[in-house]
C-alpha positions as CSV (number, residue, x, y, z in Angstrom):
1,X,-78.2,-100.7,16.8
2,X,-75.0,-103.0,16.7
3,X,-75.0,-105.6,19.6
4,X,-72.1,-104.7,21.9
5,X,-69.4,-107.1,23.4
6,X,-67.0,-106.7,26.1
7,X,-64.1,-108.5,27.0
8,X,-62.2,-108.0,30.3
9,X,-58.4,-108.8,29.6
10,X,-56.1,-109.7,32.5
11,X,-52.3,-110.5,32.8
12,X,-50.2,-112.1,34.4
13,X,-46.7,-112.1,35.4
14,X,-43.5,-111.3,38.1
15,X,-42.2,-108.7,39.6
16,X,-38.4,-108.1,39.8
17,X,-38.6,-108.3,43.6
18,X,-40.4,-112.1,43.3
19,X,-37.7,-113.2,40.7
20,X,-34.8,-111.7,42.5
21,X,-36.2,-113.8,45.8
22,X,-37.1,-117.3,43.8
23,X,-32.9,-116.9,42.1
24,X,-32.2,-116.3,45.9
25,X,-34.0,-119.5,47.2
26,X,-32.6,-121.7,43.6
27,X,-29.0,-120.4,45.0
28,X,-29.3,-121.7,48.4
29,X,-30.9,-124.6,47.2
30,X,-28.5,-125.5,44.8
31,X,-25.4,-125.0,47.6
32,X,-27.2,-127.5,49.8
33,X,-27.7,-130.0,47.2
34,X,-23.7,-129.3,46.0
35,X,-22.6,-130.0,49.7
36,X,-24.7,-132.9,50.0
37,X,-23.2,-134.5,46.9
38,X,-19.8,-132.6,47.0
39,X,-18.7,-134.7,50.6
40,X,-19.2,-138.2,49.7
41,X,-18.1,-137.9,46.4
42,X,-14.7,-136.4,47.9
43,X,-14.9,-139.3,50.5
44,X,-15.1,-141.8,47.1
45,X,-12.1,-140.4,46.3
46,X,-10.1,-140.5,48.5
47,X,-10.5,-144.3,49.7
48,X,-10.1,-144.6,45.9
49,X,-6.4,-142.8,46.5
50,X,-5.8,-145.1,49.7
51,X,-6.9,-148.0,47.9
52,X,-4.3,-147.4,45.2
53,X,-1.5,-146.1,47.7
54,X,-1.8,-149.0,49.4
55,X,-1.7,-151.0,46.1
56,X,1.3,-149.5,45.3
57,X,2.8,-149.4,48.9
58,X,2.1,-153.2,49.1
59,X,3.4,-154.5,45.7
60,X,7.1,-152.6,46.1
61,X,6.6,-153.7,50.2
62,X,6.5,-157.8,48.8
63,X,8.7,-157.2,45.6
64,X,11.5,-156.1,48.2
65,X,10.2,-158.9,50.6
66,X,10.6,-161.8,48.4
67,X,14.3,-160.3,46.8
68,X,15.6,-160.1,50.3
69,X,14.6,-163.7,51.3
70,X,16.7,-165.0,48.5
71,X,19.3,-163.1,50.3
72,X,23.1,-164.9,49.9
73,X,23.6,-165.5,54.2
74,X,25.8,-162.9,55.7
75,X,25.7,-160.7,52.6
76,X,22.7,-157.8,53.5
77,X,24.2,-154.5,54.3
78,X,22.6,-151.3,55.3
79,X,23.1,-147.8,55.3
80,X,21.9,-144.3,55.4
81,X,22.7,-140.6,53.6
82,X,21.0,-138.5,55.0
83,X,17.6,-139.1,54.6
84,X,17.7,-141.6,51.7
85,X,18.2,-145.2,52.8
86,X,19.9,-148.1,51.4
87,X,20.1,-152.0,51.6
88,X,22.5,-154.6,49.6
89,X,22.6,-158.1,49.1
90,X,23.7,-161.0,47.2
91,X,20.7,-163.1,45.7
92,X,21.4,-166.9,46.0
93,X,21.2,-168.3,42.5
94,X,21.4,-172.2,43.3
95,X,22.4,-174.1,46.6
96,X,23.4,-177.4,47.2
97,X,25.8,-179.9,49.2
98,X,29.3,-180.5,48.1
99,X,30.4,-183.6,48.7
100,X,33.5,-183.7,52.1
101,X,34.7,-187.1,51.8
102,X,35.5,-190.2,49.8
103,X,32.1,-192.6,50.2
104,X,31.5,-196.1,48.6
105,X,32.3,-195.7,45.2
106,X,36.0,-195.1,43.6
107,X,34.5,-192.4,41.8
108,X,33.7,-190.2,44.2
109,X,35.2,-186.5,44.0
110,X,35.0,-184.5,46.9
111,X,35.9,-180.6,47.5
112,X,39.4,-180.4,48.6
113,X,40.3,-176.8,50.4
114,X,44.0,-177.3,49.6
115,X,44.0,-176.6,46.3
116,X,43.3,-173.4,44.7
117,X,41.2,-175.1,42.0
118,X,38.9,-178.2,42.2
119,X,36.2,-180.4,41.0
120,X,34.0,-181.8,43.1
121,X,30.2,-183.6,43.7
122,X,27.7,-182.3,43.9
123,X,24.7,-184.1,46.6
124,X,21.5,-184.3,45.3
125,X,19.5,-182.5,42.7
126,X,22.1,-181.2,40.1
127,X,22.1,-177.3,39.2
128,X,22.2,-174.6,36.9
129,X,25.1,-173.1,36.4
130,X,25.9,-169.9,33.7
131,X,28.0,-167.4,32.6
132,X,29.7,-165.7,35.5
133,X,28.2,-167.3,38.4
134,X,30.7,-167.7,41.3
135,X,30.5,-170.1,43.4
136,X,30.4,-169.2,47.6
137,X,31.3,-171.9,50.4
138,X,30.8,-170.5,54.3
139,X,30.2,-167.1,54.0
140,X,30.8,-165.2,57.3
141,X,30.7,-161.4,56.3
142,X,33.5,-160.6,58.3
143,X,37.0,-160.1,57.0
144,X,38.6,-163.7,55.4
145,X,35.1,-164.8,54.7
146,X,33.3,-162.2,52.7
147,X,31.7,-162.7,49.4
148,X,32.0,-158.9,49.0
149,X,35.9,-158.5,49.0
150,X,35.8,-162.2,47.2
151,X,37.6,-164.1,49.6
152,X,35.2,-167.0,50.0
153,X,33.8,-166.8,46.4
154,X,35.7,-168.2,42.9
155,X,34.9,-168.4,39.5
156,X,32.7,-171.4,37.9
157,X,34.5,-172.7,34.9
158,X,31.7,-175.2,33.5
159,X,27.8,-174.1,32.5
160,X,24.9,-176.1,32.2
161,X,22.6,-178.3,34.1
162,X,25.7,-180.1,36.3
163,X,26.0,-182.8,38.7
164,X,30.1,-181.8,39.3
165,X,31.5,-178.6,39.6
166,X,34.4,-177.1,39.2
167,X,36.3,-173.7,39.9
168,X,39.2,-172.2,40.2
169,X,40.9,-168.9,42.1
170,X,42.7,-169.9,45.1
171,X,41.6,-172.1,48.1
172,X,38.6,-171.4,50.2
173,X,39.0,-170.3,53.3
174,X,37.1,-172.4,55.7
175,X,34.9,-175.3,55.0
176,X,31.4,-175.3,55.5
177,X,30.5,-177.5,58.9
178,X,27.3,-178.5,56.8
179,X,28.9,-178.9,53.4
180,X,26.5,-176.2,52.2
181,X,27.7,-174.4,48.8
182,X,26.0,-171.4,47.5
183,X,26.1,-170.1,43.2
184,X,25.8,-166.0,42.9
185,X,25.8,-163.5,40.4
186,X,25.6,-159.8,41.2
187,X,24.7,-157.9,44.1
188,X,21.0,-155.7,44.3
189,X,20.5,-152.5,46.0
190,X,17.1,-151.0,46.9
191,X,17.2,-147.5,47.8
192,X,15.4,-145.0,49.0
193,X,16.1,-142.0,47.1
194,X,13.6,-138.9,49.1
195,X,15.5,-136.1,46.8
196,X,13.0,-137.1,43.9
197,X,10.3,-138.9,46.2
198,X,11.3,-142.5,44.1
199,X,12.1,-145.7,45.5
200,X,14.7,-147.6,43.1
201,X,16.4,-151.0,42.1
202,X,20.4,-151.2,41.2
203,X,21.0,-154.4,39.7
204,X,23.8,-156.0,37.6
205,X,27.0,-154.6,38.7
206,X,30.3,-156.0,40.1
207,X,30.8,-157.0,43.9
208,X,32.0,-153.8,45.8
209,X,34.1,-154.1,49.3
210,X,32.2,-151.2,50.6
211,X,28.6,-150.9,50.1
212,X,27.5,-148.1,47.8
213,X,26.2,-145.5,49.7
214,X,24.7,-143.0,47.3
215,X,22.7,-142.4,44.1
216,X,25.2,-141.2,42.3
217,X,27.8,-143.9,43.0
218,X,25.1,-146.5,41.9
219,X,24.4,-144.3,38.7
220,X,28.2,-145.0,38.2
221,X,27.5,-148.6,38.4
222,X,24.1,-150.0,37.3
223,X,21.1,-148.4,35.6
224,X,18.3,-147.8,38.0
225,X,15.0,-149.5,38.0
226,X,12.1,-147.2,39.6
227,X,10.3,-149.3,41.7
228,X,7.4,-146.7,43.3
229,X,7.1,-142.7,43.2
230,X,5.2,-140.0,45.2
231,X,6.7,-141.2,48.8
232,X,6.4,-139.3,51.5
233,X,8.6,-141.3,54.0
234,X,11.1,-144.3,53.6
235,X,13.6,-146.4,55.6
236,X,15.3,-149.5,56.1
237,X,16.6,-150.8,58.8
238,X,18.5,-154.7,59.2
239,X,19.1,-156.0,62.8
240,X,21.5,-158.9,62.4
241,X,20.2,-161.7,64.7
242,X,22.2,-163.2,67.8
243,X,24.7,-165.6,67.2
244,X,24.7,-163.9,63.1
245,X,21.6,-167.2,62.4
246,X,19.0,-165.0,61.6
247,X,18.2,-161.1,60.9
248,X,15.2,-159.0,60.8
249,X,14.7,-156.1,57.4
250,X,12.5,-153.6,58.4
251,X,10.8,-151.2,56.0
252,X,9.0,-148.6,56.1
253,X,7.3,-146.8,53.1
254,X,4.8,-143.7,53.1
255,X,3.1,-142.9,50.0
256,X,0.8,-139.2,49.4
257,X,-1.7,-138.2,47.1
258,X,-3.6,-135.4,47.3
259,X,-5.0,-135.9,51.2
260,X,-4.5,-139.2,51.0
261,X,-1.7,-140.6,53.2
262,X,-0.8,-144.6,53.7
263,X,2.3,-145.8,55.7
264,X,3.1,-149.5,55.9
265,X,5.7,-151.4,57.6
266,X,6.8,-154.8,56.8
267,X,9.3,-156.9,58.1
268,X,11.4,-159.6,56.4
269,X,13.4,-162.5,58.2
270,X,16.4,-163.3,57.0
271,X,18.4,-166.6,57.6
272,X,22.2,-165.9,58.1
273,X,23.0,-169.8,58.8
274,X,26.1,-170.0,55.9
């Protein structure tokens, strides 16, 4: 007789009930462990979005800040449209002290106001003078005494690095009870333009008597620079101080990205002492 073997086979396995519930459990599991990671990472970015709106918000913020200190006195003008905002000035190329009187020396020119053209010494450090630059003496911004409607401001005849300027255009108005000059070009407009969201830069166009108080009158005039985009508020404010010595900018600027929101305000002194 043969020997005889036996072997006892046994398998093993799942049913569809067990692999239905363990998908079930991997499900609930895996929406835990997405929430979990899903919140901070969405907190990651949006302090990254703040961080950057802020960036942004800050840089046009001191950009505008240190433009507007430079401001000729008497020559920053506001005004609204609506909801877009604007501000004007004159920037100050060069200052100095013309010299009022005859001193020691036989050579000594000073700035007489009766004549409608002049040479004259200049005190102190000597300065730069180019193509175009006017020169300003008491600037008031009122009427008689406005660089805008070019009643205080003639034309430069010489250029260079000079000691002795000249000009010509008629007589100036009033003296300056400090014997203060000041050397411009053009004006510069910042605007808030909340149509497109875009806060722009006008530079490089002529002196206007009345300020320019839309986009597309500035269009007309100067090419824009676009300072900052995506904002969700902006204004500008000027409060002229008492007695016209000093004056307070205010701006406001609101940027948005996705949920993140920043708003800053800054505030820029601005001496009005011609």
């Amino acid at each position: 007789m043969r020997p005889t073997s036996r072997f006892t086979f046994k398998t093993a396995g799942f049913t569809l009930v067990e692999m239905v519930v363990v998908i079930a459990i991997v499900g609930i599991l895996a929406a835990a462990a997405t929430q979990l990671i899903r919140n901070p990472a969405q907190a990651f970015i949006d302090s990254e979005n703040r961080a950057s709106l802020t960036d942004r918000a800050d840089t046009a913020l001191r950009r505008m800040a240190r433009d507007i200190r430079n401001a000729l006195p008497n020559s920053v003008r506001t005004t609204t449209n609506g909801a877009d905002s604007f501000i004007e000035f004159v920037p100050v190329k060069s200052a100095g002290r013309y010299r009022a009187a005859v001193g020691s020396s036989v050579s000594d020119d000073p700035l007489d106001f009766s004549l409608a053209a002049d040479t004259f010494d200049v005190l102190g450090p000597s300065v730069t003078i180019t193509s175009g630059d006017r020169l300003v003496i008491y600037n008031l911004g009122i009427p008689g005494s406005d660089v805008y409607e070019g009643s205080n401001s003639r034309a430069l005849l010489t250029t260079g690095n000079l000691s002795v300027l000249s000009y010509s255009g008629g007589t100036f108005p009033q003296a300056s009870p400090s014997s203060r000059f000041y050397t411009v070009s053009t004006p510069v407009s910042y605007v808030c333009d909340m149509t497109n969201r875009v806060l722009l830069q006008y530079s490089g166009y002529a002196m206007q008597p009345a300020q320019p108080a839309s986009v597309a009158t500035l269009n007309g005039l100067a090419t824009a620079r676009q300072l900052a985009t995506n904002l969700s508020s902006c204004q500008i404010n000027y409060v002229a101080g008492v007695l016209q010595r000093t004056g307070i900018v205010t701006i406001y600027l609101g940027f948005a990205q996705d949920v993140a929101n920043v708003r800053l305000m800054h505030q820029v002194n601005v001496v009005n002492s011609p």
